[in-house]
VMD Tcl script that draws the C-alpha trace (Angstrom):
set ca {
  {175.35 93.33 103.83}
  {176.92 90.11 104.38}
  {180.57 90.66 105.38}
  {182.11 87.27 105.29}
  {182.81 87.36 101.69}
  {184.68 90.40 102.04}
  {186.47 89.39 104.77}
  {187.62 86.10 103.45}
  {189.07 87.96 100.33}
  {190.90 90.35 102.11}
  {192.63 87.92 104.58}
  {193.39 85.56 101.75}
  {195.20 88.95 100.13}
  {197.12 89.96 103.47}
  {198.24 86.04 103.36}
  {200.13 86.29 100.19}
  {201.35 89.90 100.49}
  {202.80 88.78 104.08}
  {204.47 86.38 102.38}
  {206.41 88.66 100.24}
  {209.60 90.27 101.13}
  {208.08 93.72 100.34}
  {204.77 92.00 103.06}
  {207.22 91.68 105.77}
  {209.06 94.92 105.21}
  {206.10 96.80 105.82}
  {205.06 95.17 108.68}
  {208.27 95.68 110.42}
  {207.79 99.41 109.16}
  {204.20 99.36 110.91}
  {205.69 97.58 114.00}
  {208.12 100.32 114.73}
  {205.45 103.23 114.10}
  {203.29 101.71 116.79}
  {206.21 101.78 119.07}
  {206.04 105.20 118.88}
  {202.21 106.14 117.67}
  {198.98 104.64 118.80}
  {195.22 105.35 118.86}
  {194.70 103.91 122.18}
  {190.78 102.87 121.42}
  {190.28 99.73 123.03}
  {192.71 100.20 126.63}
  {189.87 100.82 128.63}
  {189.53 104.45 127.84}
  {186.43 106.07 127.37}
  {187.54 108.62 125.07}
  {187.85 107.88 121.30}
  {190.70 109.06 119.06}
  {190.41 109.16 115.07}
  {193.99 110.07 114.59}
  {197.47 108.76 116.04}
  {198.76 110.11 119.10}
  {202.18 109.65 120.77}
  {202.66 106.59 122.64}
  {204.11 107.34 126.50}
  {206.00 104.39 128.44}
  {204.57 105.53 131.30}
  {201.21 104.61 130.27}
  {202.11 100.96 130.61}
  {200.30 99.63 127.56}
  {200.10 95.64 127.18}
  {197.89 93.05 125.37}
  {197.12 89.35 126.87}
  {196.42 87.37 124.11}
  {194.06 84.21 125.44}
  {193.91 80.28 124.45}
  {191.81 77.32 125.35}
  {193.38 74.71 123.87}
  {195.84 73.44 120.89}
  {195.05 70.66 119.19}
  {194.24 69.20 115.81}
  {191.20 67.80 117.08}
  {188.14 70.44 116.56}
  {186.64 73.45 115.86}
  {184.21 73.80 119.36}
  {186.44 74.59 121.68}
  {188.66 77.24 120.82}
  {191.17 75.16 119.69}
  {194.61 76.20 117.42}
  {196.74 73.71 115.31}
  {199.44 72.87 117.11}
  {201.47 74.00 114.17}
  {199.67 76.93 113.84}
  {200.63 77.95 117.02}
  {204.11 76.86 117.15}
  {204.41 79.45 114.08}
  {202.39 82.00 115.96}
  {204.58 81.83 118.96}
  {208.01 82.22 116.69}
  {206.38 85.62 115.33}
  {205.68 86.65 118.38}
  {209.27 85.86 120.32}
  {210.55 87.94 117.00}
  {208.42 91.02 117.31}
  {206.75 91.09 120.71}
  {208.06 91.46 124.22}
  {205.94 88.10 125.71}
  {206.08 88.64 130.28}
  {204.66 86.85 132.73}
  {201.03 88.16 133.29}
  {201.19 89.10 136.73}
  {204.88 91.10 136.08}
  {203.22 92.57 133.30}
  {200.44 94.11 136.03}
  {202.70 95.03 138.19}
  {205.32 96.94 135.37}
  {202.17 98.73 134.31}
  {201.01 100.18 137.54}
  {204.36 101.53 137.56}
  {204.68 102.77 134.31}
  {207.37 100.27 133.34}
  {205.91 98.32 130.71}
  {207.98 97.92 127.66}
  {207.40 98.27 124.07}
  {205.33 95.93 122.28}
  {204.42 94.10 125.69}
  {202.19 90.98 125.67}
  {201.52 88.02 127.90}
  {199.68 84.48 126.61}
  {196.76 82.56 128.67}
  {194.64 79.82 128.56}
  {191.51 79.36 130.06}
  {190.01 75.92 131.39}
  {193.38 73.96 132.08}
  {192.90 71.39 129.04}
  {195.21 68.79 129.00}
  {196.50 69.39 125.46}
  {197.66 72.62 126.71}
  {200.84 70.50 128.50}
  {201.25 67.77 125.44}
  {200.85 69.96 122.73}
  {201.20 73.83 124.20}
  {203.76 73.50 127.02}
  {206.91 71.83 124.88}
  {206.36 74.54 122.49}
  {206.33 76.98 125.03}
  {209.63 75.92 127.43}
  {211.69 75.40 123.95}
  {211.31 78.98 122.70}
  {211.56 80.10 126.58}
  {207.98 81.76 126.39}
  {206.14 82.55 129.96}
  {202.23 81.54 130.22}
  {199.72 81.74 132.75}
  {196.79 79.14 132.65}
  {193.37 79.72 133.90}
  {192.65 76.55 136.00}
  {188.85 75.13 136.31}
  {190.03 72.99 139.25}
  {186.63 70.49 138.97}
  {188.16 69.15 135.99}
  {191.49 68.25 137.31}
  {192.79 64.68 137.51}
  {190.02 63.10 135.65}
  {187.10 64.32 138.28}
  {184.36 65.17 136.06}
  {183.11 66.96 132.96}
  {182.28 70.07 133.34}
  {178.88 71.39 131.97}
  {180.08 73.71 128.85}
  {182.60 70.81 127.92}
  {179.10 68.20 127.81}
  {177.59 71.01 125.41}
  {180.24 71.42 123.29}
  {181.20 67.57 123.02}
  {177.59 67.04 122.19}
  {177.68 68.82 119.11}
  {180.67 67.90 118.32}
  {179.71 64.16 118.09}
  {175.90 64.22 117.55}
  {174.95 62.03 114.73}
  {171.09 63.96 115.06}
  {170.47 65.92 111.77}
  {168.66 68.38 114.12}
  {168.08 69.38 118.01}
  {164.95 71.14 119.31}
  {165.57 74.23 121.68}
  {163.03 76.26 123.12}
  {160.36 74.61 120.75}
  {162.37 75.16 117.44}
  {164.29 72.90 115.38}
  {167.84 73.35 114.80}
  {169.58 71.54 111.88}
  {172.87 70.22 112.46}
  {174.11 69.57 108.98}
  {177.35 71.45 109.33}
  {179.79 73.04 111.45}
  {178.01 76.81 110.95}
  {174.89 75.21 111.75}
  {175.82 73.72 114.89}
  {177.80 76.46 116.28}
  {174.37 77.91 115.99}
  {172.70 75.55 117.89}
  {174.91 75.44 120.77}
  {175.44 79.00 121.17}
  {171.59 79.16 121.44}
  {171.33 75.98 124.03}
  {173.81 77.96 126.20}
  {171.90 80.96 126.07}
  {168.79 79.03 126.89}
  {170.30 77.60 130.20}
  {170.50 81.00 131.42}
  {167.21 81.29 132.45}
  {167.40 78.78 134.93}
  {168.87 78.06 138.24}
  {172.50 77.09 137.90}
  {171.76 74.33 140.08}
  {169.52 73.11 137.43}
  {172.24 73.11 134.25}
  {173.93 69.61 134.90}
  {170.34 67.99 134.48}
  {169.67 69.97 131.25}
  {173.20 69.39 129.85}
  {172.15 65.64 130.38}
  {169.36 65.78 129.06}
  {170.96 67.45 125.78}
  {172.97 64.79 125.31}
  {170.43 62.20 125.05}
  {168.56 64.22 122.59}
  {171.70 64.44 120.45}
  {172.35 60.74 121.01}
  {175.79 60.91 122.78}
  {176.71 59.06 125.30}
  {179.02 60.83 128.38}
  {181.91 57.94 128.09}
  {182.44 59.27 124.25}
  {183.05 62.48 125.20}
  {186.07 61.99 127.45}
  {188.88 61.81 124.77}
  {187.75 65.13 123.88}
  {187.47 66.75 127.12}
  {190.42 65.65 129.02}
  {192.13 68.39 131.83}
  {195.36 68.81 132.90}
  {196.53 66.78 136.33}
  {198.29 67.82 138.98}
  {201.45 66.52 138.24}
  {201.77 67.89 134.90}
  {200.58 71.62 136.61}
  {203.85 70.80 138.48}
  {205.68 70.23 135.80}
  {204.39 73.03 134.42}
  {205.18 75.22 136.78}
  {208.67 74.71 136.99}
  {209.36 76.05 133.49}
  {207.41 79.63 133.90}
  {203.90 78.60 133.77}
  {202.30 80.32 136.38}
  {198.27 79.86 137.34}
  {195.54 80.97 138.14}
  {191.80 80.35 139.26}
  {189.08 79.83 137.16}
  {186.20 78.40 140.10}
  {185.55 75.00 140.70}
  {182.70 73.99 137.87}
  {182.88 76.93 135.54}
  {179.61 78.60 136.47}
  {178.48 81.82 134.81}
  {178.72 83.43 138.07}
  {176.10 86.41 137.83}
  {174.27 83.05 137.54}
  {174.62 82.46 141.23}
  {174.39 83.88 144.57}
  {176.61 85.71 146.09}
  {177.57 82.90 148.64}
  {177.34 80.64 145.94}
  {179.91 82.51 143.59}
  {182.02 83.10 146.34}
  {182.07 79.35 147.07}
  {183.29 78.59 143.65}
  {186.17 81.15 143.51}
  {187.25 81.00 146.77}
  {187.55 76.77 146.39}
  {189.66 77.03 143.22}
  {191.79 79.53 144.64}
  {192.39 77.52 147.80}
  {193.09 73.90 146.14}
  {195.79 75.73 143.64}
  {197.82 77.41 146.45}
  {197.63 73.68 148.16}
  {198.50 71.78 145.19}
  {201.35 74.20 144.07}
  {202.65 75.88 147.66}
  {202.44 79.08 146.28}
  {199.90 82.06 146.43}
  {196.93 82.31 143.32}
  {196.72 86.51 142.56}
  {194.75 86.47 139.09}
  {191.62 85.08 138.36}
  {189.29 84.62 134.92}
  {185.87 85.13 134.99}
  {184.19 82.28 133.23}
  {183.07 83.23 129.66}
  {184.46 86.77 130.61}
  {181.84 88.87 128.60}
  {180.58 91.73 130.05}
  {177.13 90.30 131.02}
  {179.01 87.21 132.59}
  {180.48 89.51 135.96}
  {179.35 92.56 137.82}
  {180.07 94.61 140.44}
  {179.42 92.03 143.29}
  {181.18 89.43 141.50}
  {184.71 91.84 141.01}
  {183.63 92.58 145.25}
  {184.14 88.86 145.32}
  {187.62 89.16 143.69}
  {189.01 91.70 145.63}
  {187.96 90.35 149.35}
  {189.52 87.10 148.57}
  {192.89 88.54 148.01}
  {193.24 88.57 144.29}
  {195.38 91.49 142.67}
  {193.84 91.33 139.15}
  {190.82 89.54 136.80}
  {190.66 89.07 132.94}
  {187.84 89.24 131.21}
  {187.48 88.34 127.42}
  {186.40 91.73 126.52}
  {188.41 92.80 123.07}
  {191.10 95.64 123.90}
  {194.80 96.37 125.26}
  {195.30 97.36 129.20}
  {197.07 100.45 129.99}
  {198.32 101.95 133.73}
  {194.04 103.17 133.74}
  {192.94 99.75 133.22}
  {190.79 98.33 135.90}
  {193.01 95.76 137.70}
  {189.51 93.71 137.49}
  {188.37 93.78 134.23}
  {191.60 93.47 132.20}
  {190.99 93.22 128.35}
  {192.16 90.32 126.60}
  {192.14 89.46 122.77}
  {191.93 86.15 120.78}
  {194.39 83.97 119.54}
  {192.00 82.16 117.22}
  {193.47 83.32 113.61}
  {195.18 79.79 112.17}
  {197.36 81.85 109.66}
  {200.52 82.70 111.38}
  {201.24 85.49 108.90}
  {197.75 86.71 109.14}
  {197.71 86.28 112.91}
  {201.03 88.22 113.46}
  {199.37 91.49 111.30}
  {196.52 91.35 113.69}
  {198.64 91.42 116.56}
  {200.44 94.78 114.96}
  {197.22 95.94 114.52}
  {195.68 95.73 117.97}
  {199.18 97.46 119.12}
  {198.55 100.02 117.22}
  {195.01 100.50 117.91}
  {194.75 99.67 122.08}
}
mol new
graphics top color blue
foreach p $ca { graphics top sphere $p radius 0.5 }
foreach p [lrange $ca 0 end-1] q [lrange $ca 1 end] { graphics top cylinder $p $q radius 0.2 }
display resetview
């Protein structure tokens, strides 16, 4: 059965009944009963619970709700309305507790998180995230961490994914051929398509080999590189300053933004251990977190959280769905979406995935 249909119905029902005085009565209603009663599904337990239990304090429970970029620009990569999230950040000054990542960590492992605890990331570094993100931010006094891809800084190059995804995003091509089938590009669904299966085709060959193939992608789709860099732009050092002055904090993200079970283990170790090291030089102070790139759970292993850990990092997020709690793995820290336009809709979700991690 095809879902979307569904779906789309039901959100476009939660929109107007959010909107009602009655809408936001309940929610506040729901709010306070997940202060006090949660399922607890999705915090990195293993066991399951089909009915509410009571929530401790001590368990530390907090979500980290992850970006990419805001903008008004596109659909490919990741990207809110910068109204959208202006509104989203209001609701959540109003009904969350929003912390600095890494004081959230450290409040957990001591069992003094408090209610309704979140913290915001972005991955990448995009520059958007300072013009359109960071004035939001400072003026409603809300804390962020961003994820920095340091290879992208200061105009240095475009990184691989962000060739792929401005590639699509421009193509005039009606269709692409992957793997010796066509792909039509007539829409946004379609291409999302496409490039989701390009990126899974690179995978089975030598990073090494990926900036050649990304290329070569491009001139299939008939887009030059020098179109792509309105699109693409990352932050610069001055603005991480900036930044960083008004509690942004940061963290590493390696150098290119390599898949890194993709590498060797020298090789992967290269590319964190580089990012770490030009951050702590460019912002004289010490880089704790890291993201793994993508973040799925086929995208870091073992080894890779080895990596993590012998270079001095306290903590990793991954973009697995779920909450964290005191039992979390330091290293594989769930994180959760911030995609939902709707800041009404977006807001209920947020409840929601209190209740239920």
């Amino acid at each position: 059965m095809n879902w979307a249909v569904p779906r789309m119905m039901a959100k476009r029902i939660l929109k107007v009944f959010l909107g009602t005085t009655i809408g936001r009565i309940f929610l506040e209603k729901c709010l306070k009963f997940s202060d006090h009663f949660h399922l607890g599904n999705f915090a990195g337990q293993q066991q399951r619970h089909y009915f509410p239990k009571k929530r401790s304090q001590e368990n530390g429970q907090f979500q980290v709700v992850y970006y990419h970029r805001v903008t008004d620009l596109d659909p490919y990569w990741g990207g809110v309305p910068v109204q959208s999230f202006r509104l989203q950040m209001e609701r959540l000054g109003r009904n969350f507790q929003v912390l600095p990542l890494e004081e959230l960590i450290h409040r957990a492992r001591e069992g003094r998180v408090p209610p309704r605890s979140m913290a915001i990331t972005f991955d990448d570094g995009y520059e958007d995230n300072y013009e359109n993100g960071f004035p939001i931010l400072k003026k409603l006094g809300i804390p962020a961490t961003i994820f920095l891809a340091t290879g992208g800084i200061n105009d240095q190059g475009m990184l691989w994914h962000d060739k792929i995804f401005c590639g699509f995003f421009l193509a005039p091509s009606s269709s692409v051929r992957i793997q010796g089938r066509q792909y039509p590009l007539s829409n946004t669904f379609q291409r999302a398509i496409a490039l989701n299966e390009f990126r899974s085709f690179l995978r089975q060959f030598p990073y090494s080999t990926w900036s050649k193939r990304v290329d070569q992608l491009l001139l299939e789709l008939e887009v030059e590189q020098g179109q792509c860099w309105p699109f693409v732009r990352k932050l610069k050092w001055e603005q991480i300053k900036q930044m960083q002055k008004s509690q942004i904090s940061f963290g590493a993200h390696t150098v290119t933004h390599p898949i890194l079970t993709c590498l060797s283990r020298e090789d992967a170790e290269q590319e964190i251990l580089e990012s770490k090291k030009r951050i702590e030089q460019e912002i004289g102070e010490p880089v704790n977190l890291f993201a793994y790139p993508n973040g799925g759970e086929k995208d870091f292993d073992r080894e890779v959280k080895s990596i993590i850990q012998k270079l001095g990092f306290s903590a990793a997020v991954t973009t697995i769905f779920g909450g964290n709690s005191r039992g979390t793995d330091p290293f594989e820290l769930r994180r959760i979406g911030g995609g939902e336009t709707n800041p009404d809709v977006f807001i209920a979700q947020m409840g929601w995935y209190h209740f239920i991690c």
